[in-house]
C-alpha positions as CSV (number, residue, x, y, z in Angstrom):
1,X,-0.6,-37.9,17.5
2,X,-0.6,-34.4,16.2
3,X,-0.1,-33.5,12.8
4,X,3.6,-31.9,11.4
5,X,3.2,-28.5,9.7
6,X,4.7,-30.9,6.9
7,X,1.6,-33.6,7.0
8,X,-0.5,-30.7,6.7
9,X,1.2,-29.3,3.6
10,X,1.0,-32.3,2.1
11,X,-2.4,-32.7,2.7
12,X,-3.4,-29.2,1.4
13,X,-1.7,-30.4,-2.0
14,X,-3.2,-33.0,-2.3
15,X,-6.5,-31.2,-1.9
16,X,-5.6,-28.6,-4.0
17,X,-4.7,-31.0,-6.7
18,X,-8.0,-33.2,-6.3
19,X,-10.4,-30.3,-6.2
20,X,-8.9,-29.1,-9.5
21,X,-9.2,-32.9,-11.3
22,X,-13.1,-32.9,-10.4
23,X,-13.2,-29.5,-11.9
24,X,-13.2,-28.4,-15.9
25,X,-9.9,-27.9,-17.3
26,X,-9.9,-24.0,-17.0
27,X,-11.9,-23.9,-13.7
28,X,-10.0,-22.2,-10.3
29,X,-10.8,-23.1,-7.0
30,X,-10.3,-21.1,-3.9
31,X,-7.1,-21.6,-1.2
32,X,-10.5,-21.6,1.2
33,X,-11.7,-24.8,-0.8
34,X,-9.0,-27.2,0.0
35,X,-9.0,-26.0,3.6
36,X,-12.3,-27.1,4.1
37,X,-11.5,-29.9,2.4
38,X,-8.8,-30.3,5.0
39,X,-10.1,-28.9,8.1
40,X,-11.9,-31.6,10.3
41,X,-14.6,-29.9,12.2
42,X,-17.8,-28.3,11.6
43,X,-17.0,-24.7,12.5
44,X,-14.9,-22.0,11.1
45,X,-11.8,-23.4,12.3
46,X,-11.0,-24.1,8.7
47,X,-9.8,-20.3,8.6
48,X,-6.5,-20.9,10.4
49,X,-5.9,-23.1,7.7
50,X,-5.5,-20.4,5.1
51,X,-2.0,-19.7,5.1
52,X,-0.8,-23.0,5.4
53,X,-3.1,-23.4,1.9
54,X,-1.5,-20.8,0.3
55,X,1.8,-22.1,1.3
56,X,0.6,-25.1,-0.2
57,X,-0.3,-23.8,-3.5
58,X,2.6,-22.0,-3.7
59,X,4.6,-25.1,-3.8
60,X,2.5,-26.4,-6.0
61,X,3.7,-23.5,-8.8
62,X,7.3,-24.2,-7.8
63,X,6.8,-27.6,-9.2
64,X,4.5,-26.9,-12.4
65,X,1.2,-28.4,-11.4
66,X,-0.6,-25.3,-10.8
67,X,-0.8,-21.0,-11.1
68,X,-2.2,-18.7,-8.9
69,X,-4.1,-16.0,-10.6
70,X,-5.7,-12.8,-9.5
71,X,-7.6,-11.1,-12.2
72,X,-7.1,-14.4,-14.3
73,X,-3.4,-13.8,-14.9
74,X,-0.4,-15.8,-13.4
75,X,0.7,-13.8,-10.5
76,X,4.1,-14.5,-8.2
77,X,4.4,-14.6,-4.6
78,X,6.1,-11.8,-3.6
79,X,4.0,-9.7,-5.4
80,X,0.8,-10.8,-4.6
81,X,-1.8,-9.3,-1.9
82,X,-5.4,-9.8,-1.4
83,X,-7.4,-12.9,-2.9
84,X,-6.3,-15.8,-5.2
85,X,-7.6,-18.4,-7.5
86,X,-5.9,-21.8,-8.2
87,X,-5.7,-23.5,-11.6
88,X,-4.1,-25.7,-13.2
89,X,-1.1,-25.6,-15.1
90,X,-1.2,-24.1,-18.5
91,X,1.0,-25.9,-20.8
């Protein structure tokens, strides 16, 4: 059975989300991280996964759980171009 575009989000959260528990408090990750978390094979395939992970951790801000940084300051989608970090939430 082949995956929804919606199974894959949700599985690029939850990556996203346990990547960041096994890291320090104020650590990042990568988008790249949780899609090779994700991906499945042994090659680069894991690349096609990297807007769908952004998409992810995009949704992840909507709800509070996590910012994306560039520089190490909380950007916002529409204004953001070129590489990102993940954190967690400050609160």
């Amino acid at each position: 059975m082949e995956e929804t575009d919606r199974q894959l989000g949700q599985r690029l959260e939850k990556a996203i989300m346990s990547l960041l528990e096994r890291r320090a408090d104020t650590a990042s990750i990568c988008p790249s991280d949780a899609a090779r978390a994700v991906y499945e094979g042994d090659d680069d395939g894991w690349r096609a996964l990297m807007k769908p992970a952004r998409r992810a951790a995009w949704r992840l801000v909507d709800d509070g759980e996590v910012e994306v940084t560039q520089g190490g300051r909380p950007v916002v989608e529409t204004k953001t171009r070129g590489p990102v970090r993940i954190r967690r939430a400050r609160r």
